[in-house]
Each structure stands twice: as structure tokens, then as C-alpha cells.
C-alpha positions as CSV (number, residue, x, y, z in Angstrom):
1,X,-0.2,93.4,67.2
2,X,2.0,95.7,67.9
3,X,5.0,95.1,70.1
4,X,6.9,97.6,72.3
5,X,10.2,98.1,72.0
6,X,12.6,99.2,74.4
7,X,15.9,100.6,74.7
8,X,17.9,98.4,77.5
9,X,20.2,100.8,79.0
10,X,23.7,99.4,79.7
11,X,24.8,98.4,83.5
12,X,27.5,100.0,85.5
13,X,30.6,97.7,85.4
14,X,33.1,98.5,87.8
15,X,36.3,99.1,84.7
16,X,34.2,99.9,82.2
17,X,31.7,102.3,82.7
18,X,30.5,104.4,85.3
19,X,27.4,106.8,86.4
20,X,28.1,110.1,85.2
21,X,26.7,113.5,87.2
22,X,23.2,113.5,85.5
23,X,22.6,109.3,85.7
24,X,24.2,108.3,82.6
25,X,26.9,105.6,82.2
26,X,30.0,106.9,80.8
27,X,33.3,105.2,80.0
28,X,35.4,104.6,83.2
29,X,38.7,106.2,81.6
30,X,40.2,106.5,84.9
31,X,40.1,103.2,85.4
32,X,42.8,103.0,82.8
33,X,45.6,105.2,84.8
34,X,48.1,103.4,87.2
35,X,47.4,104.0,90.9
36,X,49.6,106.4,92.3
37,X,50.5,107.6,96.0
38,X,52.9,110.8,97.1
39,X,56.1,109.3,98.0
40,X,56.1,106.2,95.6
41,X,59.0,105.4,93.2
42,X,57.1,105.4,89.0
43,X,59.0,104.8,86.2
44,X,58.6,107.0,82.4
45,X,59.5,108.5,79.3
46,X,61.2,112.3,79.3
47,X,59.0,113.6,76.7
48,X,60.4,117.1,77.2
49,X,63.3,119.1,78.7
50,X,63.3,122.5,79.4
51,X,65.9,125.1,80.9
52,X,63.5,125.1,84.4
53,X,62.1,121.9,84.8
54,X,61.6,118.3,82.5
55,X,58.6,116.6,81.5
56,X,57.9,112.8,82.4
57,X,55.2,110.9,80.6
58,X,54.7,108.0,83.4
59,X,50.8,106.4,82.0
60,X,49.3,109.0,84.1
61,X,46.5,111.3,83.5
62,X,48.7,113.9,82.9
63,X,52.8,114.1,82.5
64,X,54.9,114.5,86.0
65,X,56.9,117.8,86.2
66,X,60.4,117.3,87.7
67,X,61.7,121.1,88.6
68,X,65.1,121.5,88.1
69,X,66.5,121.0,91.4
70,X,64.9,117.9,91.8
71,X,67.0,116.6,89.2
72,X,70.6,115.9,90.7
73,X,72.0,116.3,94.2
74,X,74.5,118.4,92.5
75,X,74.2,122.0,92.6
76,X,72.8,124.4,89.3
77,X,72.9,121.8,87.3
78,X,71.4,122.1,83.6
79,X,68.7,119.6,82.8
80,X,69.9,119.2,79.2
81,X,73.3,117.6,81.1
82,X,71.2,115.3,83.4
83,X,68.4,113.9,80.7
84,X,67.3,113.6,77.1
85,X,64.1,113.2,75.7
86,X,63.5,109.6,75.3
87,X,65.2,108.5,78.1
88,X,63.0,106.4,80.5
89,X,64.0,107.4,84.5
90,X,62.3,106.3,87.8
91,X,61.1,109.2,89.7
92,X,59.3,109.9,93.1
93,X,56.1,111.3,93.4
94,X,56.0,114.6,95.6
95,X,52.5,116.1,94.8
96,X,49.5,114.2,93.0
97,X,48.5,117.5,92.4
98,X,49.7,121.2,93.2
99,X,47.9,124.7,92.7
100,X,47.9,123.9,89.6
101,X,47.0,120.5,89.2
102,X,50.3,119.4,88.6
103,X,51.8,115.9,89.8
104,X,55.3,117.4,90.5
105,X,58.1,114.6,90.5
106,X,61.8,114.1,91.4
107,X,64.0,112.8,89.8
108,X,66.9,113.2,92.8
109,X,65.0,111.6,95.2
110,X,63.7,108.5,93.8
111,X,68.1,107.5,93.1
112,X,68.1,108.9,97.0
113,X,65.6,105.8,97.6
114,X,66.7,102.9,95.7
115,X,70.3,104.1,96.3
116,X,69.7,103.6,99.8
117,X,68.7,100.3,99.5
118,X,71.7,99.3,97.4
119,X,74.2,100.9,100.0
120,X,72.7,99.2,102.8
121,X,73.1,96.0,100.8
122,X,76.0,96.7,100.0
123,X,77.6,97.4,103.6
124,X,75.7,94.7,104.9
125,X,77.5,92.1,102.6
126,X,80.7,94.2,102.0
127,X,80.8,94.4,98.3
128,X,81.8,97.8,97.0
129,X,79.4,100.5,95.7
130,X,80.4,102.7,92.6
131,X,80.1,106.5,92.0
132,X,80.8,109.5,90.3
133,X,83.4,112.3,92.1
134,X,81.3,115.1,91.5
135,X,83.2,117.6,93.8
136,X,86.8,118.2,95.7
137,X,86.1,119.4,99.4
138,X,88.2,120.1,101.8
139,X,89.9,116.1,103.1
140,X,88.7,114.5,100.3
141,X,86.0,114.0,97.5
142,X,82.2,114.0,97.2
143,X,80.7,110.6,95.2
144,X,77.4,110.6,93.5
145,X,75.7,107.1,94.7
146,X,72.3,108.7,94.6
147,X,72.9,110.3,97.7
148,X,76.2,112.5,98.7
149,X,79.1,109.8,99.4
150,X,82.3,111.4,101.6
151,X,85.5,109.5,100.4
152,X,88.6,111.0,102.8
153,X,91.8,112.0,100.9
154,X,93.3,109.5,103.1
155,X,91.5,106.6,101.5
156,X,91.5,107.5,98.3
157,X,94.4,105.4,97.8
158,X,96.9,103.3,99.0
159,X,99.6,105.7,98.7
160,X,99.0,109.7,99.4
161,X,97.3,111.7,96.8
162,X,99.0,114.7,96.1
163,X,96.4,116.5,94.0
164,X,92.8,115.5,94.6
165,X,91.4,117.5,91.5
166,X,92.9,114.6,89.1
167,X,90.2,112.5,90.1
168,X,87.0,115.2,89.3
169,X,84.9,113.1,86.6
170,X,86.2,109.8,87.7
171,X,83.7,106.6,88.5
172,X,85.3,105.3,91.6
173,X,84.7,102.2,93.1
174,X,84.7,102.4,97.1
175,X,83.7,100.2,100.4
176,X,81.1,101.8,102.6
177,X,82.8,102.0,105.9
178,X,80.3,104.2,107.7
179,X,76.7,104.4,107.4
180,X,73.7,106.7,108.9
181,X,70.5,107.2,107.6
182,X,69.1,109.4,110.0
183,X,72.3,111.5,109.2
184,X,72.2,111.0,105.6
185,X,75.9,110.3,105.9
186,X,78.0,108.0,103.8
187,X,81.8,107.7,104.4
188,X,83.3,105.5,102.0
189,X,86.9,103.6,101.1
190,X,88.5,103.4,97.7
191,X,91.5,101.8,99.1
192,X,90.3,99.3,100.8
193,X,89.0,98.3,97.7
194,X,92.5,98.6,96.0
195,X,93.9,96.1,99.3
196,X,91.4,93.8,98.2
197,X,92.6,93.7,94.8
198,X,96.4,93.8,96.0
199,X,95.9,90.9,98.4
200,X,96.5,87.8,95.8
201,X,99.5,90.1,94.9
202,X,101.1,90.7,97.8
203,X,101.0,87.1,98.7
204,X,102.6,86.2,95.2
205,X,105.3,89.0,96.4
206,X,106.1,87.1,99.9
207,X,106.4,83.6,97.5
208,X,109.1,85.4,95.4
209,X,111.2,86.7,97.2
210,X,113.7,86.0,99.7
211,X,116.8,87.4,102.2
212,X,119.4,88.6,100.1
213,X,117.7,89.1,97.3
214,X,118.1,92.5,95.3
215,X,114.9,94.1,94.0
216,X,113.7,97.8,92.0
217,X,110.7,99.6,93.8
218,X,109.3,103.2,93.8
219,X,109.7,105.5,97.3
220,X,105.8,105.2,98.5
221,X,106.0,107.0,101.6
222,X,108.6,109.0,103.6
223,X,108.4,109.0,107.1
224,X,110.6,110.2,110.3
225,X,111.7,106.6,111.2
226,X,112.3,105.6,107.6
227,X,110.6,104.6,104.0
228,X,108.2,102.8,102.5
229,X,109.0,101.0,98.7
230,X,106.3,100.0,96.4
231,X,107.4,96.6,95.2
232,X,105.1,96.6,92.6
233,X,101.9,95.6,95.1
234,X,103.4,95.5,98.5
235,X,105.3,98.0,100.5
236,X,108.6,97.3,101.8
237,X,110.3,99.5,105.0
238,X,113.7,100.8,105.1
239,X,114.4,101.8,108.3
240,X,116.5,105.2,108.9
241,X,119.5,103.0,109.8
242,X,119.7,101.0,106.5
243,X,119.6,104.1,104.2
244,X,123.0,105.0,103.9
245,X,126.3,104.4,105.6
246,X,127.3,107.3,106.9
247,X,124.5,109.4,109.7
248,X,121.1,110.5,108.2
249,X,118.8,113.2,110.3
250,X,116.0,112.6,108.0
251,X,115.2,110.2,105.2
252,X,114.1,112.8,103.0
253,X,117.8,114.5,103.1
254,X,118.8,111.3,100.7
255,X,115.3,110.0,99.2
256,X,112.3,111.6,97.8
257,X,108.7,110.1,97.0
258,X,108.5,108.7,93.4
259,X,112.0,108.0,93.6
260,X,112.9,104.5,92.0
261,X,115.7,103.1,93.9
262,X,117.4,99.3,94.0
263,X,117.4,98.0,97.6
264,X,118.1,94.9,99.3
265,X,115.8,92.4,101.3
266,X,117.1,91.9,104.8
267,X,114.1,90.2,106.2
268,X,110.8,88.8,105.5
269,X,107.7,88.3,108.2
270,X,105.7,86.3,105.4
271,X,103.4,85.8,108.9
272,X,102.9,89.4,109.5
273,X,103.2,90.1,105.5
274,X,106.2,92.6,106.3
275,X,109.4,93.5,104.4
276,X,112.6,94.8,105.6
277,X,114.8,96.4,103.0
278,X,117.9,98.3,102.9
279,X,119.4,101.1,100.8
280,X,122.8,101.1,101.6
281,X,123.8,97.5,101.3
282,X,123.4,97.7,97.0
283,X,125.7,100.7,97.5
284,X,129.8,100.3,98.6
285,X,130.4,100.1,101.6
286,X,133.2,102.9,102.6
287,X,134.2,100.9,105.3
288,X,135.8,98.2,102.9
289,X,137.8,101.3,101.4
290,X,139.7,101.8,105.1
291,X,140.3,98.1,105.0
292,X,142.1,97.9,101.7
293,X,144.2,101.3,101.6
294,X,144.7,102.7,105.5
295,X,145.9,100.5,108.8
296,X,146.9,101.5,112.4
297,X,149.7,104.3,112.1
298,X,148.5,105.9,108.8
299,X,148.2,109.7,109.2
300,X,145.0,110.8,106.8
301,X,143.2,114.3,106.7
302,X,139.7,114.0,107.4
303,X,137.0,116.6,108.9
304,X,135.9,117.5,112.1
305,X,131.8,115.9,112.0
306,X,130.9,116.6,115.8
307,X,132.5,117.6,118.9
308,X,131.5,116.4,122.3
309,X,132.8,116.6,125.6
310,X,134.8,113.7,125.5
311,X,136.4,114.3,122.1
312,X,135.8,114.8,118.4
313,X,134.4,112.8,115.7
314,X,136.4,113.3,112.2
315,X,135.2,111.5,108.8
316,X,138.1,110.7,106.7
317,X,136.2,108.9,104.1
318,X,131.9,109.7,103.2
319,X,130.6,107.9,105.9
320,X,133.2,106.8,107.8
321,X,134.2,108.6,111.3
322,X,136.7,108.3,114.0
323,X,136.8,109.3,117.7
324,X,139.9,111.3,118.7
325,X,139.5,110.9,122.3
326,X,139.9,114.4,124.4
327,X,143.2,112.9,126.0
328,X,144.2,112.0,122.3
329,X,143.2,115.9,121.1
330,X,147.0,117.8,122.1
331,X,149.9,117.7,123.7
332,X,148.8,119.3,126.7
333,X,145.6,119.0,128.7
334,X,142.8,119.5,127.3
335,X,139.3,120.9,129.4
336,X,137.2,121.0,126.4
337,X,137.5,119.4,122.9
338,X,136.2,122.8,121.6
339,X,139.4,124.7,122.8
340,X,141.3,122.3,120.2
341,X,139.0,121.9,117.3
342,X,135.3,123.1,116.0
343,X,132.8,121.5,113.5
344,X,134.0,121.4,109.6
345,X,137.5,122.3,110.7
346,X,140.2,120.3,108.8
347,X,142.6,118.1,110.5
348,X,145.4,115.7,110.2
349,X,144.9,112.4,112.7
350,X,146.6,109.2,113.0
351,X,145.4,106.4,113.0
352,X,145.5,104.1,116.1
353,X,143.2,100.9,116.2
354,X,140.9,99.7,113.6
355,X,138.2,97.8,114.9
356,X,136.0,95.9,111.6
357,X,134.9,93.8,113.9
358,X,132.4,96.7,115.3
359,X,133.3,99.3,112.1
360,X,135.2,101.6,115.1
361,X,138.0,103.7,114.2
362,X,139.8,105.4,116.9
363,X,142.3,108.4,116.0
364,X,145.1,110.9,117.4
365,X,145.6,114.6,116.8
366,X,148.1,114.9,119.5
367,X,150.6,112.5,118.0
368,X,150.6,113.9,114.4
369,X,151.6,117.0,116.2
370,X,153.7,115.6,118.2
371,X,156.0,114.6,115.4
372,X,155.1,110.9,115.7
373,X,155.7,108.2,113.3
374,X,152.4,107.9,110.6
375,X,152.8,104.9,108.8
376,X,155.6,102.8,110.4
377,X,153.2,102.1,113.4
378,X,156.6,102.6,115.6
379,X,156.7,105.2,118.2
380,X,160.3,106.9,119.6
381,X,161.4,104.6,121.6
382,X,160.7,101.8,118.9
383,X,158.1,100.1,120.2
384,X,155.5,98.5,118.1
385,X,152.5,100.0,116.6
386,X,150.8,98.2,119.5
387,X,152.4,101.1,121.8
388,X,150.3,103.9,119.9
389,X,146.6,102.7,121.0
390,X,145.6,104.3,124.9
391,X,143.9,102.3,126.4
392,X,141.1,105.1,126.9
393,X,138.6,102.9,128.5
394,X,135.6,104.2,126.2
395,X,132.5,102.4,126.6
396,X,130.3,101.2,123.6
397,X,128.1,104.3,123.7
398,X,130.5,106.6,123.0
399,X,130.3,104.7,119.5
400,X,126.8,104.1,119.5
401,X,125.4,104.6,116.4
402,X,122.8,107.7,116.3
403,X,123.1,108.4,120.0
404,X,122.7,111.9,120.9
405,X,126.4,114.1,121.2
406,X,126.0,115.3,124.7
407,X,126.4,119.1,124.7
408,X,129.3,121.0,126.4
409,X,127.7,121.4,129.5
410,X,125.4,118.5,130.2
411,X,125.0,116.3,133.0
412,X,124.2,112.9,131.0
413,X,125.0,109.5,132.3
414,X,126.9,109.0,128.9
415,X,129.2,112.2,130.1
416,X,129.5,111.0,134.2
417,X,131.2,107.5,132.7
418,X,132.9,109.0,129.9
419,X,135.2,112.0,131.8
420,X,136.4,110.4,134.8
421,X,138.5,107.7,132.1
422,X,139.3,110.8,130.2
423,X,141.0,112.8,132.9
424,X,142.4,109.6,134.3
425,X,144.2,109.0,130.9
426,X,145.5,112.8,130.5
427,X,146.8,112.9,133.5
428,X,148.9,109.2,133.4
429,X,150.2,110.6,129.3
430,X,151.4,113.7,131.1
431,X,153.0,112.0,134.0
432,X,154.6,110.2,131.3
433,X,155.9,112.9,129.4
């Protein structure tokens, strides 16, 4: 008996096999590929780089193309710079399939995604983001985080940078301080990274030192009202006033940045985390010079400084001036100092009162001339060296230090108290003569 055998015909298993066009099962190969979708993030293998575009083997079907400029957010870059063969990437998918049945990648916009992602993180919690300066533009420098990060020259550091260009190549680490997706715009902050870091410093700065205390730094920052010392983590100020003893315009006329100077600390704010410092105290002070070798009735040469309407200022040590008063200028009356005497002109004066109290010096002209006596302090009719000081009633802002010199024909307040005293004395010397 004979039996029939037949063929059984496999079953369509969803995996394995499916029907083919003409009924038959074949082997479901496509099964085997990952799922992908435009606009998701794959990870693969270069397999190939070429001068146009690189090769990706991600498990697919077929290898993803990434064109050259969807390799970098930099511009004309070379693929052989930006990947090697063998290196595994995360891309982005653009195109399952182009004319040419392509799946076209990028390479540029898959960092664009995840760096997103990281920079929001990292703003949100404040940690700082790290990236590569891949250009100097105009206020600053252009970061690689994936997408295009703007650091402002300003924040590069703590201190000014002179020349950006030093930092081209550099992996910087930098705060996110401004954020907008929509904008694609990243503004970033090395130094407050660097403050950060300087915080534990500074505070170990405050703990060491004290008033009085005598310490090297390096000139930061020059500014009009005075400048900034790097103590080695923390800033310091000297004010204008405190950088030298006799009159400064500018603080760059006696310091420069880099500079490394010894100063002195005159107060510390350890509340506010502020420093005072000053230049001039670690240098001598000229006025100690006037104490030991001149007194009241010395005649010394010195140099006409300034001339104002109530008189002239003459230096007869660096940094040390005198008034002659307008009624102390000649022997006869005098309208305007600048009949008598002009600026830089050299000139003989006596001296009549030395004030250390309030470092105030106040001079003659008139009584050199007048053939009085220089250092015996006694005058003609042998009166004491008392007898040789006016009394010119001069208010403290004629000696005010760094108040303006009112000019020749001004109408100040300084002038209206000053003149009235001045002619008052003239005429009462003349009488007397």
C-alpha cells in the first residue's frame, strides 16, 4: 500500500520568514536591521573617510553618508581632521533615503542634540560646561560645545586679556550665563568659573593678613580713581591718593599693568572681602626730610608747581609744596600772582610756619627779597621768628589736597573767601611799611 507523501511547506513567522511576491516564504532579513526614524540620534563605526563626505556603518541596511558639512559646526573643515576610520560616533539621521537611496547622516547635528541637553543641565544646576575655542571674533571667542558658545573678552578672565588669539586651541572651562534655544544662543563665563576656584583663596588671603602689614602683588588693573593688586588670588585697591606723596593726575603716570610693586595694607572689609592698600607708605616719606634738615626762617630754592589767584605753590623737596601767599609774593602789591612768578620758574622762599601736624608749609618770596633774615628766624627789629608768619587767614581749602587751582579769572567760592583776606593783608603789610 502505497502511502502519499507530502511536502509540508513552512509557516510565515513574523522574524523569520516572510511571503515573498510570488507566494513563497523567504527569510525575513529585514527583520534583522535596527528601526530607524529621520531625526533620531544612531550610534556606528567610520568605515571610510573621504575628502567630500565619511562613511558610517550603523547595523543598517546600508552605511549612512555624513557630507562634509555635516561634520563640524566649524567652517571648511577636512574630514580627515574631524574622524578616522574606526572611530565609533553618534549621528543624526536626516534622510532614510535620498534620490539615491542614500540614508544621509550628520555628524554636527546629533553633538547639536545631546549638547543641548548637557547645557541645559548644566545651567540648570550651575556646573560648568567645557569647550574647544575654535575662533577669535570680534569681543571675545567662539567655543565648540556641540553647538556655537559666545564667551565675551570680558569674561575670559579675571583680569583683562590683552591678546585673545593666545587662547585659539585651548579647552576652556566656562558657566553658562545665558541661554536660548529658539535663538541657538549660548553666552558663556570662564571667570566666573576662575571666582569659583579663587573663593577658598581669597578667604585664606583675608585670614592672613592684617593692617599694617607689608605685602608683594602684581598691578591687575589701572583705573582713573586708582589700582587694582593681585595678591596672589585677591585684588587689593590703591586709591589715587595713596600712590605717591607728592600729586598724581593719573595712576598710570607712576604704575603700569604687570608691574610688581610692594605696598602696604591700610584696611581690610573681611565683610565685604575688600582691601585697601597703599603705595607710598613702603616708600620715604619727603615730608620727614623737612622735619630733620629745614625749620621756620630757612631760606631754600624750590620750583614754582602751580599758580593761582591767591598765590603760588613751590616744591622744595619731590613731593613736598608750599603756599607763598599773593601778599607774601613781593614787596609791593601784588594784583595777580602771575605778574610775580610763572609755572617751572625757579625761586628762593623762606620759610615761615611748618605745620606736621596737617603736612602744610607756608613760604615767603617777598622777604628773601627783602633782605630778611633766612635762618636766624629774627626779623629787623629783632623780634622772634614768631614775627615772620602773617597771619593770612587761609582756609583749609586752599591746602586741600587735589582740589582744583582756580584759574586767573574764575568766580569760585574757593576764590570769593580766599581774596578778600588777601587784600586785607597787603594792604595792613603796606601800611606797615
Amino acid at each position: 500500500m502505497a502511502s502519499d507523501i507530502s511536502t509540508q511547506q513552512p509557516e510565515a513567522e513574523a522574524g523569520v520568514w516572510v511571503t515573498g511576491p510570488d507566494g513563497e516564504l523567504i527569510p525575513d532579513y529585514e527583520s534583522t536591521f535596527p528601526e530607524i526614524n529621520e531625526g533620531q540620534v544612531v550610534h556606528g563605526t567610520v568605515v571610510r573617510v573621504d575628502k567630500d563626505e565619511v562613511l558610517v556603518d550603523i547595523g543598517y541596511k546600508s552605511e549612512g553618508v555624513i557630507p562634509t558639512a555635516e561634520l563640524s559646526i566649524r567652517r571648511s573643515v577636512n574630514p580627515a581632521d574631524e574622524v578616522a576610520v574606526g572611530e565609533e560616533i553618534d549621528a543624526l539621521v536626516l534622510t532614510k533615503e535620498d534620490t539615491e537611496g542614500r540614508l544621509i547622516l550628520s555628524k554636527k547635528r546629533a553633538r547639536f542634540e545631546l549638547a543641548w541637553k548637557r547645557i541645559e543641565a548644566a545651567a540648570e544646576s550651575g556646573e560648568p560646561v567645557e569647550g574647544r575655542v575654535i575662533e577669535v571674533v570680534k569681543g571675545g571667542l567662539i567655543l565648540d560645545l556641540g553647538v556655537r558658545g559666545f564667551l565675551p573678552a570680558s569674561l575670559v578672565d579675571i583680569r583683562r586679556v590683552q591678546d585673545l588669539d593666545e587662547f585659539l586651541g585651548q579647552t576652556l572651562a566656562c558657566k553658562v550665563i545665558e541661554l536660548n534655544r529658539s535663538r541657538n544662543n549660548v553666552v558663556l563665563s570662564r571667570r566666573a568659573v576662575l571666582e569659583d576656584e579663587r573663593k577658598e583663596m581669597r578667604q585664606a588671603i583675608l585670614d592672613r593678613l592684617n593692617p599694617g602689614d607689608v605685602v608683594e602683588g602684581q598691578i591687575s588693573n589701572i583705573v582713573d580713581f586708582g589700582a587694582f593688586v593681585d595678591l596672589d588670588g585677591m585684588d587689593g585697591l590703591i586709591h589715587i591718593s595713596e600712590l605717591s606723596w607728592s600729586h598724581v593726575n593719573h595712576p598710570s603716570e607712576v604704575l603700569e599693568i604687570g608691574q610688581t610693586v610692594r605696598v602696604k595694607v591700610l584696611d581690610i572689609d573681611r565683610e565685604r572681602q575688600r582691601i585697601s592698600l597703599g603705595l607710598k607708605q613702603t616708600q620715604s616719606d619727603p615730608w620727614q626730610q623737612v622735619l630733620e634738615s629745614h625749620g621756620e626762617g630757612d631760606v631754600v630754592e624750590g620750583k614754582v608747581t602751580k599758580v593761582v589767584t591767591f598765590g603760588a605753590f613751590v616744591e622744595i623737596l619731590p613731593g613736598v609744596e608750599g603756599l607763598v601767599h599773593i601778599s607774601e609774593l613781593a614787596q609791593h602789591h601784588v594784583e595777580n600772582p602771575r605778574e610775580v612768578v610763572s609755572q617751572g620758574q625757579d625761586v628762593k622762599v623762606l620759610i615761615l610756619e611748618v605745620d606736621a601736624d596737617r603736612r602744610r608749609l607756608s613760604l615767603s618770596m617777598k622777604r628773601v627779597e627783602g633782605g630778611q633774615p633766612g635762618a636766624g628766624g629774627t626779623d629787623s627789629d629783632g623780634d622772634e621768628g614768631s614775627q615772620l608768619t602773617p597771619n593770612l587767614g587761609l582756609s583749609e581749602e586752599v591746602f586741600a589736597e587735589g582740589a582744583p587751582a582756580p584759574s586767573a579769572s574764575g568766580d569760585g567760592e574757593q576764590e570769593a573767601d580766599v581774596e578778600p583776606a588777601a587784600e586785607a593783608e597787603s594792604q595792613r603789610i603796606d601800611s606797615e611799611a
